[in-house]
C-alpha positions in Angstrom: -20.9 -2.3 5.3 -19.4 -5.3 7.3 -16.4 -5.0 7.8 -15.6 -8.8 6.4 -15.9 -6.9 2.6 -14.1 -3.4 3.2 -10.9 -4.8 1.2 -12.4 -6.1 -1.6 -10.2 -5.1 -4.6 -12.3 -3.1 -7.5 -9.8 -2.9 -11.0 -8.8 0.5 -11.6 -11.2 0.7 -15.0 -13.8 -0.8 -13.4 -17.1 1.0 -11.9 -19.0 -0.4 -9.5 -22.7 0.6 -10.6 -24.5 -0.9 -7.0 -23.2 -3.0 -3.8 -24.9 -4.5 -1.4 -24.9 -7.1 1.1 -26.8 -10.1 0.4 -27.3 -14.0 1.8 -27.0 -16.9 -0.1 -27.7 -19.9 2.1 -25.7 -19.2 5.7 -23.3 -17.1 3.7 -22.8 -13.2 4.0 -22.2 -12.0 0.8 -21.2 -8.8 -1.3 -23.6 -8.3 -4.0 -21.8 -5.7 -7.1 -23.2 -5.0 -10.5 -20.6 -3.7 -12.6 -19.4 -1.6 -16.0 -16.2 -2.6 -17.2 -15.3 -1.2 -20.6 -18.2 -2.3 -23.0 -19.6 -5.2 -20.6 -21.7 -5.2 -17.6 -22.2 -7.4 -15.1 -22.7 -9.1 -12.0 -20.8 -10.6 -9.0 -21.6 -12.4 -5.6 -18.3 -12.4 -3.3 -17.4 -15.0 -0.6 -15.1 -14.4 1.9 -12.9 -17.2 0.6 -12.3 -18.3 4.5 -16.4 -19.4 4.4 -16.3 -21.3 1.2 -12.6 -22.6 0.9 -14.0 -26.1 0.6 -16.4 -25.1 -2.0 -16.9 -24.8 -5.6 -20.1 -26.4 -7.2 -21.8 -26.0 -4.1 -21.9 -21.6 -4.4 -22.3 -21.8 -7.9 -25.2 -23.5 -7.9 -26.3 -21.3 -4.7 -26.0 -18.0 -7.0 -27.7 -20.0 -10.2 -30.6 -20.4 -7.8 -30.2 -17.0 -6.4 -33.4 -14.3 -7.8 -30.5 -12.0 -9.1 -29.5 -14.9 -11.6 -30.5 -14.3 -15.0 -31.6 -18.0 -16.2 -29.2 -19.0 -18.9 -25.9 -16.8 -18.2 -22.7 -17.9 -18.0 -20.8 -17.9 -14.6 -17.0 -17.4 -13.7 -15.2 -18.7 -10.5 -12.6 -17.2 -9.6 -10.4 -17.4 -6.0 -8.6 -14.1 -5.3 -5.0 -13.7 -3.4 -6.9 -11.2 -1.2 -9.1 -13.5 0.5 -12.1 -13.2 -1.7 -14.1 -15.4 -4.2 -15.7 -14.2 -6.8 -18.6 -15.8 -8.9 -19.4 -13.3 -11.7 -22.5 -13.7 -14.0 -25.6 -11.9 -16.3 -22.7 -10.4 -18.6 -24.4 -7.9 -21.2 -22.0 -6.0 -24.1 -23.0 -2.4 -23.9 
């Protein structure tokens, strides 16, 4: 994995079901579908230091992404450890 995502923090009651790298536009990213309690879903992470002038710009990168579901919601979310997060194609479970 490159080494730009070996620190990205995981919740303790949180299972990562599949990672991957990806690109979205110029931008490396960490692909991770997820299980938290009864929900499952997915994330694309920026290294913040790529996007930290960004916002609208990545989400609608990952909306036009093929592992967007058309019609789910999407979460930003800038993380103290250098990450952002833009999570997406929630299902309860």
């Amino acid at each position: 994995m490159n080494k730009k995502f070996e620190n990205v923090p995981v919740e303790s009651d949180t299972v990562i079901l599949i990672e991957k790298e990806h690109t979205i536009g110029k931008f490396e990213v960490l692909y991770q579908i997820w299980r938290w309690e009864n929900y499952q879903g997915d994330s694309i992470i920026f290294a913040s230091e790529d996007v930290a002038d960004l916002e609208e710009e990545i989400k609608d990168m990952v909306k036009n992404d093929s592992v967007f579901k058309a019609g789910s919601s999407i979460t930003f979310k800038r993380n103290e450890s250098g990450f952002t997060f833009i999570n997406f194609n929630f299902e309860t479970h």
